[in-house]
C-alpha positions in Angstrom: 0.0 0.0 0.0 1.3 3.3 -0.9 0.1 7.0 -0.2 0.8 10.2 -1.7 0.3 13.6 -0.1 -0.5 16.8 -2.5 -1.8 13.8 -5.0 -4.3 15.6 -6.5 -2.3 17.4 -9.1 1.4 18.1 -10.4 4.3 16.1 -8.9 2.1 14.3 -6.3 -0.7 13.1 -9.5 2.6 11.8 -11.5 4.2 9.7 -8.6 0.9 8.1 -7.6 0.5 7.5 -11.3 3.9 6.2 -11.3 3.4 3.8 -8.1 0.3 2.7 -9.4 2.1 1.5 -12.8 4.4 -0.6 -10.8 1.9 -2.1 -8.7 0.6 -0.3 -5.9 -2.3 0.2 -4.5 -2.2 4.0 -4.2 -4.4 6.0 -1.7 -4.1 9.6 -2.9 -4.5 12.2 -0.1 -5.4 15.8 -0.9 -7.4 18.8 0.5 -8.7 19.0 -3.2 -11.6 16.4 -3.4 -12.8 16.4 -7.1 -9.2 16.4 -8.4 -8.3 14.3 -5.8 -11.0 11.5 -6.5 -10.4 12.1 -10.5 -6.7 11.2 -10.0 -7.5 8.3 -7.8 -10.2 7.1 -10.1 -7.9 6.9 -13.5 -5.3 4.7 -11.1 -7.7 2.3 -9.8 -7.1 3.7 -6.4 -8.3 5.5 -3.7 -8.7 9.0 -2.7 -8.7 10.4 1.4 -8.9 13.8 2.4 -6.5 15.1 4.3 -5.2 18.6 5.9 -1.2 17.6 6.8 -1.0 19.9 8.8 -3.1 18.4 11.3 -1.6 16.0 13.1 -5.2 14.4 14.3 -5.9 14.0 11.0 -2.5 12.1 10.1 -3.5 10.1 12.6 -7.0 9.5 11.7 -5.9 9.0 8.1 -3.8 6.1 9.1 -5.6 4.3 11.0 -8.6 4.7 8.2 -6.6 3.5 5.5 -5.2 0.6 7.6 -8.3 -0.3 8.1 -9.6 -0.2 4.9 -6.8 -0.4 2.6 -3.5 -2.4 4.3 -0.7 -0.9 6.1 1.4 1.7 4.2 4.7 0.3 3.1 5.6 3.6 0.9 4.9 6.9 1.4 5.5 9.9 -0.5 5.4 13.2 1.6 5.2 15.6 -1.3 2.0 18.3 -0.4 3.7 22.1 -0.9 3.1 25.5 -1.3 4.9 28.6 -2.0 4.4 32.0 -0.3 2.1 33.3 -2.7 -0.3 32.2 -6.0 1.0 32.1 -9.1 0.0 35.2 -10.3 1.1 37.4 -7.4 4.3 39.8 -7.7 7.3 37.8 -7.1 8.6 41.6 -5.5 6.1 41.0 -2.6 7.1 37.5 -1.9 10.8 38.4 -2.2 10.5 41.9 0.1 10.7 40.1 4.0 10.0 43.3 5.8 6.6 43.6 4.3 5.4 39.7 4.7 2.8 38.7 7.0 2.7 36.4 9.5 -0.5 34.8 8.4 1.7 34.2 5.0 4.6 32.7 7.1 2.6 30.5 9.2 0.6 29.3 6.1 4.2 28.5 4.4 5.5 26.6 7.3 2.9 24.8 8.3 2.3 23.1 4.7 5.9 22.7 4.2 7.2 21.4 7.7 4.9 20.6 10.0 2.5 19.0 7.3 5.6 16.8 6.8 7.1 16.5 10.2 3.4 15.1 11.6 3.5 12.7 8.2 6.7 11.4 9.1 6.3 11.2 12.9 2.9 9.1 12.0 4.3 6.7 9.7 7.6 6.3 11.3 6.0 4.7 14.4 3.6 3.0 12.4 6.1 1.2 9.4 8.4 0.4 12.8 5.7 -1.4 14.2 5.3 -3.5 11.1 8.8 -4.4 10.2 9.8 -1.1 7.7 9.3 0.6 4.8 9.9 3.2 2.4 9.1 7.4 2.5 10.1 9.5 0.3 10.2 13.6 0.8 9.8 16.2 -2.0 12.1 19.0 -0.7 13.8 21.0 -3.9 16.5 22.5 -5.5 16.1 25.2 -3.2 16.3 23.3 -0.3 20.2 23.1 -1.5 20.4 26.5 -3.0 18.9 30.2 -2.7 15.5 30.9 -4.0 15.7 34.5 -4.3 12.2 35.2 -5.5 10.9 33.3 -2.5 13.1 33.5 0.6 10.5 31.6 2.5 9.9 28.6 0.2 13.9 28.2 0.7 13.7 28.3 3.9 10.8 25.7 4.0 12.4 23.3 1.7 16.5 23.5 3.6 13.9 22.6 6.8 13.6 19.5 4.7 16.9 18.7 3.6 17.9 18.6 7.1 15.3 16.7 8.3 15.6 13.9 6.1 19.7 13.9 6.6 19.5 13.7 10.4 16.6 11.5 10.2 17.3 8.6 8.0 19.7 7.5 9.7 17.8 6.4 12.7 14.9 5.3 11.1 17.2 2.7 8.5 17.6 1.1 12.2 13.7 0.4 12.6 14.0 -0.5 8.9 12.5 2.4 7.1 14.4 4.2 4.4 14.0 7.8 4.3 14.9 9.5 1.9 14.5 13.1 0.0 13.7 14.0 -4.0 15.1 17.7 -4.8 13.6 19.0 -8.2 15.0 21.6 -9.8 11.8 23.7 -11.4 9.1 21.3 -12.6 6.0 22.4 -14.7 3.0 22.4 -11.9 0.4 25.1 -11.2 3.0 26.4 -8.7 5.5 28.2 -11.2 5.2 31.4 -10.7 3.5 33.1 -13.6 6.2 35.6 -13.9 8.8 32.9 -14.0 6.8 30.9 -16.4 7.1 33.9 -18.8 10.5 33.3 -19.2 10.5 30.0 -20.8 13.0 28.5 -18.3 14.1 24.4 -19.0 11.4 22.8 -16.4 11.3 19.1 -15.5 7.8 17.5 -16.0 5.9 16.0 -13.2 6.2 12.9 -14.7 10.0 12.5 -14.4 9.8 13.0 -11.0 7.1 10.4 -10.5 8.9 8.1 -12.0 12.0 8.6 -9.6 9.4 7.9 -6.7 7.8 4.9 -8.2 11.2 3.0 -9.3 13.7 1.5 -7.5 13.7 2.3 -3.5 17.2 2.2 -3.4 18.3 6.0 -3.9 21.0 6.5 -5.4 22.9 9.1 -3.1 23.5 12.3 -5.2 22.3 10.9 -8.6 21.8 13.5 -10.8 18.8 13.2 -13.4 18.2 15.3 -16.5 14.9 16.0 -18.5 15.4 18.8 -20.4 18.0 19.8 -23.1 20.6 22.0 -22.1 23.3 21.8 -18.8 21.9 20.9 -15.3 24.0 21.0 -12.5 23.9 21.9 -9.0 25.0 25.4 -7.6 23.9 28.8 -8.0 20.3 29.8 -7.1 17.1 28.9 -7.9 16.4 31.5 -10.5 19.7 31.5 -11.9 18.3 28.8 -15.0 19.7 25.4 -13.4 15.9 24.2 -13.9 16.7 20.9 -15.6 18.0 19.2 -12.4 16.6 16.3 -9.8 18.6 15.4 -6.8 17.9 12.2 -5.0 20.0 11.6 -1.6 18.9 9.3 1.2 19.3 5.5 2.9 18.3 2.9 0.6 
């Protein structure tokens, strides 16, 4: 049994698309229910709604789909937001002495905590059943600067060093933890602005297909989609678009 969080769309649609190919029984878990149960439908799997950044509901969600569906054996941790819509001015986003707290919060509770409760949740529940397999979206700006949104960086290095001081004690319970770090990929979240610009972006389905293959992650394997040279360094919004990072315990 897998589960995929943000599945409703974009990245998360693709990997339960991808898991499903190979297998799974997917349960796709999304605060948007018509997307959500159209994605689950055209899989053959199953769609829960979910708010990660409640940890009541992780744990209602769990215990529902156990239930129901089988204990979770893969998990893809992949529900994100940035600071502000697509069509907002990346200037506003970008300017930290004129952001709100509602807009911080709202960032840092998708990003971390929605993923900190997921992890905490499944950790305790793939230990009790002998191990498994979670995999964390974080991003190329989790390893770099994100100029245009100094928040969504921050968010995403949260991540990064998460799943690096984590995996390690969890490969000991028998769960492999490990992160995926996309350069930019062609979701609804691009920034309209950015989108303009015709950078190289990855599509969704590329990274799906890193989640749904092989669970032994290659540490630092380096993926390209798109012509042109992508490499790691720089910012964000300096072009290296064209790049997917996978590091973790296999």
């Amino acid at each position: 049994m897998a589960l995929v969080t943000g599945g409703a769309s974009g990245i998360g649609a693709a990997s339960a698309q991808a898991l499903a190919a190979r297998g799974a029984r997917v349960a796709v878990l999304d605060l948007d229910a018509d997307r959500g149960r159209a994605v689950a439908a055209s899989i053959g799997g199953a769609f829960v709604l979910l708010d990660v950044t409640s940890p009541q509901q992780w744990r209602h969600v769990l215990e529902t789909i156990r239930a129901e569906l089988g204990p979770v054996v893969l998990a893809h941790l992949n529900a994100g937001i940035m600071t502000f819509p697509p069509s907002a001015d990346l200037a506003a986003a970008a300017d930290l002495a004129s952001l709100s707290d509602s807009a911080y919060r709202r960032i840092v509770a998708v990003n971390v905590d929605g993923v900190f409760f997921g992890l905490r949740a499944l950790a305790a529940e793939m230990a009790a059943d002998g191990g498994g397999r979670i995999v964390v979206t974080a991003s190329i700006g989790g390893l770099t600067a994100v100029p245009f949104d100094p928040l969504y960086a921050m968010t995403k290095h949260a991540l990064v060093g998460l799943v690096r001081s984590a995996a390690p004690v969890l490969a000991g319970h028998g769960i492999a933890l490990s992160a995926i770090c996309p350069g930019g990929v062609d979701t609804p979240l691009v920034p309209d602005s950015i989108r303009e610009m015709a950078p190289p972006l990855l599509a969704p389905e590329a990274v799906g297909r890193a989640v749904g293959r092989d669970p032994r992650v290659a540490r630092g394997r380096h993926l390209r989609d798109t012509p042109g040279e992508a490499r790691a360094g720089g910012s964000a919004g300096s072009g290296h678009r064209a790049l997917l990072t996978e590091f973790g315990t296999t």
